[in-house]
C-alpha positions as CSV (number, residue, x, y, z in Angstrom):
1,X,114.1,128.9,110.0
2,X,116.7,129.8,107.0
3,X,116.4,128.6,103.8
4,X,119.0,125.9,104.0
5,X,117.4,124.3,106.7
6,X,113.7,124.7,105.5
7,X,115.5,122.8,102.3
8,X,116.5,120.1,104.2
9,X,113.5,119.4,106.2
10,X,111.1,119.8,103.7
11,X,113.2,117.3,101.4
12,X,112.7,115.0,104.7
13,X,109.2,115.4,104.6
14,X,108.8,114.6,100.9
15,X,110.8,111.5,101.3
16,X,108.9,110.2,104.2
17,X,105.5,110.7,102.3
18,X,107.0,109.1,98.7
19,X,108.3,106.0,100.1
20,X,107.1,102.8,98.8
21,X,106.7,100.5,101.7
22,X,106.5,97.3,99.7
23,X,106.8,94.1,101.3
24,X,108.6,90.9,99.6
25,X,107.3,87.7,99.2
26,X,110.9,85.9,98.8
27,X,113.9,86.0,101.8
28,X,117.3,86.9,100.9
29,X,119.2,84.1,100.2
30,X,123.3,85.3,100.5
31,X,124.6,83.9,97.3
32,X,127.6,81.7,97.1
33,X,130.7,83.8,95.8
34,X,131.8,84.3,92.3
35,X,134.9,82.2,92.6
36,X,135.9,83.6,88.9
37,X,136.2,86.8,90.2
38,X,136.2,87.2,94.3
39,X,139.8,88.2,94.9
40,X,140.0,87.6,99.2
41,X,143.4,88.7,99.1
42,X,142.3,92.1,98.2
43,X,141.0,92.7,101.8
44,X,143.7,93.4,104.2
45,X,144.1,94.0,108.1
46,X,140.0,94.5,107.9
47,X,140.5,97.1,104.9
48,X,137.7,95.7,102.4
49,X,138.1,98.8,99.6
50,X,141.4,98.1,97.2
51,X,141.8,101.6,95.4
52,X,145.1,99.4,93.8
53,X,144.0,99.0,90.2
54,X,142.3,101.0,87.4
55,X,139.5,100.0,89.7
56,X,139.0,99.8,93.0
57,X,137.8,96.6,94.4
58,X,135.4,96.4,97.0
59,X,134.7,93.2,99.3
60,X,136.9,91.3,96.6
61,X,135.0,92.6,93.7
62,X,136.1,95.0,91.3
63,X,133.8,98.0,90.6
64,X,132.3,97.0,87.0
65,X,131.7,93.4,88.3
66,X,129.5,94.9,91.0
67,X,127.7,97.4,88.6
68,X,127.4,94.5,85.7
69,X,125.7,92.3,88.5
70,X,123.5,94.7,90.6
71,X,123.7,98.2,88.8
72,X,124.4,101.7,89.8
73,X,123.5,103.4,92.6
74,X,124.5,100.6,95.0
75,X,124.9,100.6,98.2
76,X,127.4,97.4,99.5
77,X,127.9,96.5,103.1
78,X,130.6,94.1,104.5
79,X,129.3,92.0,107.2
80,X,133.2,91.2,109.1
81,X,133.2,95.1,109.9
82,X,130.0,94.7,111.7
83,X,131.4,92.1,113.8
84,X,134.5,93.8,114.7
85,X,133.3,97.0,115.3
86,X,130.7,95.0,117.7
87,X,133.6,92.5,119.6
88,X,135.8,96.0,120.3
89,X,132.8,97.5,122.3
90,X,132.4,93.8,123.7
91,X,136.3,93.5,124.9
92,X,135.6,97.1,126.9
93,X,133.6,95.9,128.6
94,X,135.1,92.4,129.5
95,X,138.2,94.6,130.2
96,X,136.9,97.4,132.9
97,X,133.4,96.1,133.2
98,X,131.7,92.6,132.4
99,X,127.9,93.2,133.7
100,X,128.2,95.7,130.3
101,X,125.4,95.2,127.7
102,X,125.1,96.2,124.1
103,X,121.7,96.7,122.2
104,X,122.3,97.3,118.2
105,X,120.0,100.5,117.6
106,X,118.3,99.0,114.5
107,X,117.5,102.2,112.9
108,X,121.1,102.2,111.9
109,X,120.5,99.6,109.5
110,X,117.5,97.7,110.4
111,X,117.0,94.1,108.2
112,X,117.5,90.7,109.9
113,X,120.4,90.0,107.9
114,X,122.5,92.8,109.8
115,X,120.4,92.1,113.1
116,X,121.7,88.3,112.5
117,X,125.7,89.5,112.4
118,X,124.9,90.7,116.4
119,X,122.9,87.9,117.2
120,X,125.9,85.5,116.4
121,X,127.9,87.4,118.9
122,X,125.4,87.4,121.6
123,X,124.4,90.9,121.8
124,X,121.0,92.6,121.8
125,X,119.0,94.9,119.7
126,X,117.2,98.0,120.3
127,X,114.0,98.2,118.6
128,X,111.7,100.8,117.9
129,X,108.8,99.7,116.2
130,X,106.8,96.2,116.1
131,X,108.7,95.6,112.2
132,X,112.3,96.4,114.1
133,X,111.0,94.0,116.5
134,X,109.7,91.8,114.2
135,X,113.2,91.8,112.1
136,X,115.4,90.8,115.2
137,X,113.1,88.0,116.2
138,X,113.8,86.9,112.5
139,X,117.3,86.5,113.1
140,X,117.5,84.3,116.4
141,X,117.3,87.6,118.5
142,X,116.7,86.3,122.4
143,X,113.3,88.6,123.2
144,X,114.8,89.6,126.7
145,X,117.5,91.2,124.8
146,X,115.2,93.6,122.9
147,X,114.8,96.9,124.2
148,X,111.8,98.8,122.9
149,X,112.2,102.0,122.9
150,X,110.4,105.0,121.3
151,X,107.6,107.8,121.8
152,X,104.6,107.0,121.2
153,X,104.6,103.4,121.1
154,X,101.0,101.8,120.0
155,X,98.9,99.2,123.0
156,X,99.3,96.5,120.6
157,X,103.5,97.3,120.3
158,X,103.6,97.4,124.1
159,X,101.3,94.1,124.6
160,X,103.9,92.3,122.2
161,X,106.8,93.6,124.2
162,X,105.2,92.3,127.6
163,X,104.0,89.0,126.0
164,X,107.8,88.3,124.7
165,X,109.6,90.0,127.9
166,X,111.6,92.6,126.3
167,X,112.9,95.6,128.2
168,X,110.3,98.5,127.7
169,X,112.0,102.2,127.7
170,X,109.0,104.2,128.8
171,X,109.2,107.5,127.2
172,X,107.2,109.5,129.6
173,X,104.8,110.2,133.2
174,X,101.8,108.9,131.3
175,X,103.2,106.3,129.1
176,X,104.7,104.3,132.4
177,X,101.0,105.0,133.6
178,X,99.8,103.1,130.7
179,X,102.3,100.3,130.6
180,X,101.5,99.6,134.5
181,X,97.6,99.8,133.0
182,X,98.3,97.1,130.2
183,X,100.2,95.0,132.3
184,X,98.1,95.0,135.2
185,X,95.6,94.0,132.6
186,X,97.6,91.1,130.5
187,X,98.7,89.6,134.6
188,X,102.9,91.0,133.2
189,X,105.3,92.2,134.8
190,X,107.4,93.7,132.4
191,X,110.9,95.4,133.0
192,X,110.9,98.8,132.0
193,X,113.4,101.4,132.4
194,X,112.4,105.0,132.0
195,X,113.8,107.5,129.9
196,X,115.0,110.9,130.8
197,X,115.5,114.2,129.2
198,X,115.6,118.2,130.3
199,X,119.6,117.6,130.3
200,X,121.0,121.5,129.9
201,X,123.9,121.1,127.8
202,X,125.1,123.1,124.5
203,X,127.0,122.8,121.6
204,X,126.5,119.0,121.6
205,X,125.8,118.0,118.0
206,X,123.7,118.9,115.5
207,X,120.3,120.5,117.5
208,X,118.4,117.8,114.9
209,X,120.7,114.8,116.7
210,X,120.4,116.2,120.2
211,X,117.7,114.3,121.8
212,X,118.2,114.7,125.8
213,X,118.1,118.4,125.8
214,X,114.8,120.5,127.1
215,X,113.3,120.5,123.8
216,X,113.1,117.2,122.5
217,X,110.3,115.0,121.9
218,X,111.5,112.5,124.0
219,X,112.4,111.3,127.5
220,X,110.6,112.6,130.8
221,X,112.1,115.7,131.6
222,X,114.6,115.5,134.8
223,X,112.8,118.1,137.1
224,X,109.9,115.6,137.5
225,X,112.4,112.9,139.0
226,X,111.2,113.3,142.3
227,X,107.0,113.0,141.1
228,X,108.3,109.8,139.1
229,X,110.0,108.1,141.8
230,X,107.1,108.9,144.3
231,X,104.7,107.2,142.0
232,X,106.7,103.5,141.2
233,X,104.8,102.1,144.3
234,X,101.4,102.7,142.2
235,X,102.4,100.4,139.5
236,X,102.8,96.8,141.5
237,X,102.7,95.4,137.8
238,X,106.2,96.8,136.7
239,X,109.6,96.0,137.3
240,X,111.3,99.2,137.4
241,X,114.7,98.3,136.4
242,X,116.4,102.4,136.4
243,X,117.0,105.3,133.8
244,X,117.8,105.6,130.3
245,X,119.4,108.4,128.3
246,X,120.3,108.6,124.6
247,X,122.2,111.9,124.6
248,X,122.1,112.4,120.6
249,X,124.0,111.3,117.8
250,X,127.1,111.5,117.1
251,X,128.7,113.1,120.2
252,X,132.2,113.5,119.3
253,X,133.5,114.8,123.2
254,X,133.6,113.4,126.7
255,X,131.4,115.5,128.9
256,X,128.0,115.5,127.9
257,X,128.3,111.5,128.6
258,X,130.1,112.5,132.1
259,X,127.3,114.9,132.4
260,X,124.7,112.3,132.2
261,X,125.8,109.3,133.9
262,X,126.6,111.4,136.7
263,X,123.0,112.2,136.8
264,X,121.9,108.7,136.6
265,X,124.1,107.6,139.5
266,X,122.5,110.5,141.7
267,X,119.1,109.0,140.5
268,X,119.9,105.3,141.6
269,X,121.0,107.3,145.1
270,X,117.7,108.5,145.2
271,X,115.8,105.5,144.2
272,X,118.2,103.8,146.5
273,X,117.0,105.9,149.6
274,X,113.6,104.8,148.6
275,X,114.5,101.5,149.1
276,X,114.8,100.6,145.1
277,X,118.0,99.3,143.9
278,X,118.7,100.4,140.4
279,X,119.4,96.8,138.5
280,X,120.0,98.8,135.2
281,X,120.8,102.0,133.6
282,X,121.3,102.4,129.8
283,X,123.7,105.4,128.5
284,X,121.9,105.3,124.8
285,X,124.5,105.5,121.9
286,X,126.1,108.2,119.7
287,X,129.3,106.8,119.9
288,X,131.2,108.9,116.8
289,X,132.6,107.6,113.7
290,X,136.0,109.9,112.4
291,X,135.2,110.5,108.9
292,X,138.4,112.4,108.9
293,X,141.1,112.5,110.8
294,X,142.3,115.2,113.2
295,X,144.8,116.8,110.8
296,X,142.1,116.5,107.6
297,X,139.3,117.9,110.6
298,X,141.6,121.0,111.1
299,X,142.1,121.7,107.4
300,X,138.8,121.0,106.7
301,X,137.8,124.5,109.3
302,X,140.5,126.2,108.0
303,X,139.1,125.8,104.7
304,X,135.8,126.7,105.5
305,X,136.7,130.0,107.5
306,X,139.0,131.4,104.8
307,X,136.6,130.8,102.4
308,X,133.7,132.4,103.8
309,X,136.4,135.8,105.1
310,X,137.1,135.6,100.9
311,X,133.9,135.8,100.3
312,X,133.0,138.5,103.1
313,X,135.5,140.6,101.3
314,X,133.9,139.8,97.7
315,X,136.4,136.7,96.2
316,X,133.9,133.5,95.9
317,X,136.3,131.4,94.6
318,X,137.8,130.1,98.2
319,X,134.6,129.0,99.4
320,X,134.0,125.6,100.4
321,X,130.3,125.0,101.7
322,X,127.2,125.5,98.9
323,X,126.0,128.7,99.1
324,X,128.3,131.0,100.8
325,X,128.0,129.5,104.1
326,X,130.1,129.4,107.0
327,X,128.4,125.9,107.9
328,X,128.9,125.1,111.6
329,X,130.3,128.0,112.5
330,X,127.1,129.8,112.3
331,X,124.6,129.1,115.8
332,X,121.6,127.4,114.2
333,X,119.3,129.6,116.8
334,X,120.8,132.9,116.7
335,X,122.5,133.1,113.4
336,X,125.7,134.3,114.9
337,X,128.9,133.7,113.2
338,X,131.6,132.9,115.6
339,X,135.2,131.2,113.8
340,X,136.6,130.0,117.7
341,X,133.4,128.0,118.0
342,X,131.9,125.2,115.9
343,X,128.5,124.4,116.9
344,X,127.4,121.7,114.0
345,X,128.3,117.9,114.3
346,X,131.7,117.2,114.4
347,X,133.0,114.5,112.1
348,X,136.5,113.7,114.2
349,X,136.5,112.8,117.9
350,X,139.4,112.0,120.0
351,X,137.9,109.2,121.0
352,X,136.0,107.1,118.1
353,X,133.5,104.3,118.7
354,X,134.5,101.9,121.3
355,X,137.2,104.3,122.5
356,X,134.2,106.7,123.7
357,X,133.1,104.2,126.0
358,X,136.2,103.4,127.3
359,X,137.1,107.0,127.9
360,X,133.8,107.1,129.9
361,X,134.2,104.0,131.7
362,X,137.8,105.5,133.2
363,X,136.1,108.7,133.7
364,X,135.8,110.7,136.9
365,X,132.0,112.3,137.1
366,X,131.1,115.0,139.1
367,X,128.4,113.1,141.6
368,X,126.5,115.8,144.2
369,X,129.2,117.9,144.0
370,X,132.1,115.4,144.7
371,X,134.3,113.9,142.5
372,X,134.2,109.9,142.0
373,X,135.4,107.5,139.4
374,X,133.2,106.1,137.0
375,X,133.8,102.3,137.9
376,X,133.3,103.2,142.1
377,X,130.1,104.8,141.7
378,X,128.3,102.1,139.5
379,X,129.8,99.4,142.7
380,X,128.6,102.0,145.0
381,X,125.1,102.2,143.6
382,X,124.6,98.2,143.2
383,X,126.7,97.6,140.0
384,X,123.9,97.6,138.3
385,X,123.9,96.4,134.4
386,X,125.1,99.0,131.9
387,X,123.5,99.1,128.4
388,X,124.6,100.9,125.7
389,X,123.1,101.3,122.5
390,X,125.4,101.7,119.4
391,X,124.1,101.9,116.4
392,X,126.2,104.3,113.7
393,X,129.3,103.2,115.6
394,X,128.6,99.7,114.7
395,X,127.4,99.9,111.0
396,X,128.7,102.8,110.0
397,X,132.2,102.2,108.3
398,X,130.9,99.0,107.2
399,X,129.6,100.4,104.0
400,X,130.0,102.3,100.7
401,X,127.7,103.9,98.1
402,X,128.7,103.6,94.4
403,X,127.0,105.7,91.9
404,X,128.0,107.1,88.4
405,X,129.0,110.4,87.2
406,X,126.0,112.3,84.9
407,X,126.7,115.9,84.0
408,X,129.6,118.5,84.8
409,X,128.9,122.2,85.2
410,X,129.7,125.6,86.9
411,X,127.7,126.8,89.1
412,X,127.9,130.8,90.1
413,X,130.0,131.0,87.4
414,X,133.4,129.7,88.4
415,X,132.2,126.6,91.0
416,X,132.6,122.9,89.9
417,X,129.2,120.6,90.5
418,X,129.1,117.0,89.7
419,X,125.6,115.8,89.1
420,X,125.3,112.2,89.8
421,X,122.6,109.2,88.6
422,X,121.4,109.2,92.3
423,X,119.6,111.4,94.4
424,X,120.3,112.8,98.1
425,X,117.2,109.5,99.4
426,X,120.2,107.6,99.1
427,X,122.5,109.5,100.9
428,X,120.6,110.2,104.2
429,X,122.9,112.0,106.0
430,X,122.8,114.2,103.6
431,X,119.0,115.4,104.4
432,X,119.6,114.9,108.2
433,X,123.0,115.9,109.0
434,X,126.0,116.8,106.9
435,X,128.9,115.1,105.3
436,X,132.6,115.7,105.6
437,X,134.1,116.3,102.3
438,X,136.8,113.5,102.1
439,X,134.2,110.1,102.1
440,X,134.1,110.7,98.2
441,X,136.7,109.1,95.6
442,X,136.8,107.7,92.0
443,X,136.1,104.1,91.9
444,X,136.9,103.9,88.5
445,X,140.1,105.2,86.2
446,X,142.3,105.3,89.0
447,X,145.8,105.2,87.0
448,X,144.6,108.6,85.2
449,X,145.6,111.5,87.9
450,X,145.7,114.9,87.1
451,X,148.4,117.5,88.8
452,X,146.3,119.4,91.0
453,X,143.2,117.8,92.9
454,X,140.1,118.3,91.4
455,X,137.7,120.0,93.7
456,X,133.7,120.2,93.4
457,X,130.3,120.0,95.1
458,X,128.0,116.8,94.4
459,X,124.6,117.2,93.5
460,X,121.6,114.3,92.9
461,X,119.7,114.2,89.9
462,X,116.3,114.6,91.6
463,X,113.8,117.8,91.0
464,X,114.1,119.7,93.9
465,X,117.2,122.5,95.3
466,X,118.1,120.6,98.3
467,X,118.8,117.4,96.2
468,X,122.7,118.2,97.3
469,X,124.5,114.5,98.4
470,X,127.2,116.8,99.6
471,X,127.4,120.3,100.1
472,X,130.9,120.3,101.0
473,X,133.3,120.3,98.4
474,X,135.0,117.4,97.6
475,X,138.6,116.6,96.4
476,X,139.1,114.1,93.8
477,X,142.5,113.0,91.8
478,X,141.2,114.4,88.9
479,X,138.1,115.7,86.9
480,X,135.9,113.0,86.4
481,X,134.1,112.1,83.0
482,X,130.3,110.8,82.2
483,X,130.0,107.6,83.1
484,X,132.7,107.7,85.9
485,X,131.9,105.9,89.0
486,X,132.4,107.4,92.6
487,X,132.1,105.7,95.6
488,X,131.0,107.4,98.9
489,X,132.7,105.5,101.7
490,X,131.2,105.6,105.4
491,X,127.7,104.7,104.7
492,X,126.8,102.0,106.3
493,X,124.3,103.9,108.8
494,X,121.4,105.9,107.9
495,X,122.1,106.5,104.2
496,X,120.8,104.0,102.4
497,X,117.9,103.5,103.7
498,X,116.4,106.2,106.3
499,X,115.0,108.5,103.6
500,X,115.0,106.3,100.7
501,X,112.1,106.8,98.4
502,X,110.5,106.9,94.5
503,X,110.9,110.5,94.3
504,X,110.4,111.4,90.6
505,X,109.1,107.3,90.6
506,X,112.9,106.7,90.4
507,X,113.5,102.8,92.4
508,X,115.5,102.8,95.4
509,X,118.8,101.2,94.5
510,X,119.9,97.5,96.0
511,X,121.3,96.9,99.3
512,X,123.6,94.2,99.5
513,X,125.4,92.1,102.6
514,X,128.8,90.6,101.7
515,X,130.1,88.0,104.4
516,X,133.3,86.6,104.9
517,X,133.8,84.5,102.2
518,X,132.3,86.4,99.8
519,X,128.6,85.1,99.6
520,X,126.6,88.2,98.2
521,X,123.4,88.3,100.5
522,X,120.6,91.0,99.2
523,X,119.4,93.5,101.6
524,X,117.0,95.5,99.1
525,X,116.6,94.6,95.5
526,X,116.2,97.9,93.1
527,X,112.7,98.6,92.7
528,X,111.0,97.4,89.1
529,X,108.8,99.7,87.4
530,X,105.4,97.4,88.8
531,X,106.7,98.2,92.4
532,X,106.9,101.9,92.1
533,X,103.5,102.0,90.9
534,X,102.3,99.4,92.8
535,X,99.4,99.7,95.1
């Protein structure tokens, strides 16, 4: 493992064991908008960030109102994106196929307030603990729309999931073994679907996101297809409704969801020979997000690769990723460099969110050998119900992260670093992925640009190296000042709250929901000093 890696999980690790798991007594209560200062005509055409002014306004507020009311770090998430985002996968499939499902994954963002925006249009939730569950039962979620999902899921979780009837994912042999077991014993019949892995497919995403592969924790691994299907007639107790795959996330191209729901139609064939109709498959998520787009995505390789030649041939000055690295260019398991080859995640994809479904809904897949369309193959096999799960794609661009500007300073003696009043636990993909350099921007002093762009890595204010919120550098209109505010768009998934923790006994900063009309609903107040310390 290099160092930058052994960074990055062991700043996982620490957040994991450092965060404060403190319940609250009180439930958010969206408060009615500021009707002084809520400017609606600030969001246009679904665009709820106004760089217009001297300071950008976000959800109809400007950027001091929103610090004077909830402080810095914040992170602020706009509830109409969520629903939009969530009717375009809808309308695909109403358009090329209605007996389509979609199950929110929670770990996205996972509080009943965001669970509530997809229960109010109708769609599901995919749950991977009893608090998920728990959280989408909160906010009207109908149980049989609750898949549970997850590997090592406790007797009492599974019970729950039987008692309510939601869909159980089994995750392996034993596992579906168990659940037959328990509901044998309860007198259920649960559906349950089970997942598969063992896929053999490269250069994916991230090997951290790729979770369908041959090693990955989860999923029954394909070459046991034949044992699994033999064994269904064991388990009386269980409704076996087909397969499940989550391929990763994000998956920026086409095949490796060609590759897999070919494979799941040849598994309903055989389950079909076995006299077993498959009434359900589930193709997982990872639909991308473009954090760039594909002009800024080239540029952004370009930048990288001349860089890191520059530096090759001694001139640091061009690079562009934190410490000399050639970033995605560089396999992960052999440590090869190879410029015609980008092996990290991607942060563009021809076909973003809802268009990756519909690009796989009009796909032709590669079924025993034969070519077939998409569409024809799920009639052949039954037209069994498709469920996706979206989760990043959903939430995503929904948010932004504003934090203020700390300290300046060179780094290897001729780099820029901005050291922000926030750490990296609040900018999760940070730890577990990386992040493309053009989500940053001032929020604040806007009129003031300097001639050229201002360019600079942004580091956390937390005691330990990896505390690096981006180790791409960024490009702002000019140099900031202390007490500047930036605002990290595109981080309404993961970042606020996957790794969030007290490190250094600093509080995790406030969530907030904003809805249409401007009601301010809170998602996470910032911790008080009692709570970090609490027991």
């Amino acid at each position: 493992m290099n160092r930058r890696n052994f960074i990055k999980l062991s700043a996982a690790g620490m957040a994991y064991t450092t965060i404060a798991m403190l319940g609250t007594k009180e439930k958010a209560v969206a408060a009615p908008p500021d009707k002084s200062i809520f400017a609606p005509d600030s969001i246009k055409n679904g665009k709820f960030i106004n760089p217009n002014g001297d300071e950008a306004i976000i959800c109809g507020y400007p950027v001091s109102w929103w610090d004077r009311h909830y402080g810095l770090p914040l992170h602020i998430h706009y509830g109409p994106r969520i629903k939009e985002n969530t009717q375009a996968f809808r309308q695909v499939f109403k358009n090329l196929y209605p007996k389509g499902e979609i199950r929110f994954a929670a770990k996205a963002n996972p509080h009943p307030a965001v669970f509530k925006l997809l229960v109010e249009e109708n769609e599901g939730i995919d749950v991977a603990s009893p608090n998920e569950a728990e959280g989408a039962l909160m906010a009207g979620a109908d149980p049989r729309h609750l898949d549970v999902n997850g590997n090592a899921k406790t007797d009492d979780f599974i019970r729950m999931a039987m008692s309510k009837d939601m869909v159980i994912i089994s995750d392996s042999l034993e596992e579906f073994a168990l659940i037959g077991r328990l509901a044998r014993q309860g007198k259920h019949k649960p559906r349950v679907l089970q997942r598969l892995s063992g896929f053999s497919m490269t250069n994916v995403t991230a090997a951290g996101s790729f979770t369908c592969g041959e090693w990955t924790k989860f999923g029954m691994n394909i070459q046991d297809i034949n044992e699994f299907i033999a064994m269904l007639d064991k388990y009386p107790h269980i409704d076996f409704q087909g397969f499940h795959v989550h391929i990763g996330s994000p998956i920026a191209t086409l095949d490796p969801y060609k590759t897999v729901a070919a494979k799941l139609v040849e598994f309903s064939q055989i389950l079909a020979a076995k006299g077993r109709p498959c009434k359900m498959i589930n193709l997982g998520g990872g639909y991308p997000v473009n954090y760039v787009n594909k002009m800024q995505w080239n540029a952004m390789l370009a930048r990288i690769q001349k860089g890191y030649e520059a530096y090759i041939k001694g001139d640091q000055s061009k690079l562009w990723v934190w410490e000399n690295s050639p970033a995605g260019f560089q396999d992960e398991l052999t440590g090869k460099i190879n410029f015609e080859n980008w092996t990290g995640e991607r942060f563009y994809s021809d076909y973003p969110k809802e268009k990756m479904l519909e690009a796989v809904l009009k796909s032709d897949l590669n079924v025993n050998g034969k070519s077939i369309p998409f569409l024809k193959a799920l009639k052949d096999i039954g037209e069994p119900t498709m469920v996706i799960e979206p989760g990043r794609s959903l939430v995503e661009d929904s948010g932004v992260t504003l934090s203020r500007v700390g300290q300046m300073k060179k780094v290897a003696g001729i780099h820029d670093l901005i050291a922000l009043e926030a750490g990296v636990v609040s900018f999760g993909d940070a730890l577990g992925h990386e992040i493309p350099m053009n989500k940053w921007a001032l929020a604040t002093g806007l009129k003031n640009i300097d001639k050229d762009s201002f360019n600079a890595f942004i580091a956390g204010q937390l005691c330990f190296t990896g505390d690096m919120p981006s180790r791409y550098k960024v490009q702002l209109q000019r140099k900031p000042v202390r007490g500047d505010v930036l605002m990290t768009r595109d981080t309404g998934a993961y970042d606020p709250q996957f790794y969030a923790a007290n490190t250094n006994a600093f509080p995790r900063p406030a969530r907030v929901l904003v809805l249409e009309d401007g009601s301010v609903e809170f998602i996470k107040k910032k911790d008080t000093l009692e709570e970090i310390y609490s027991l």
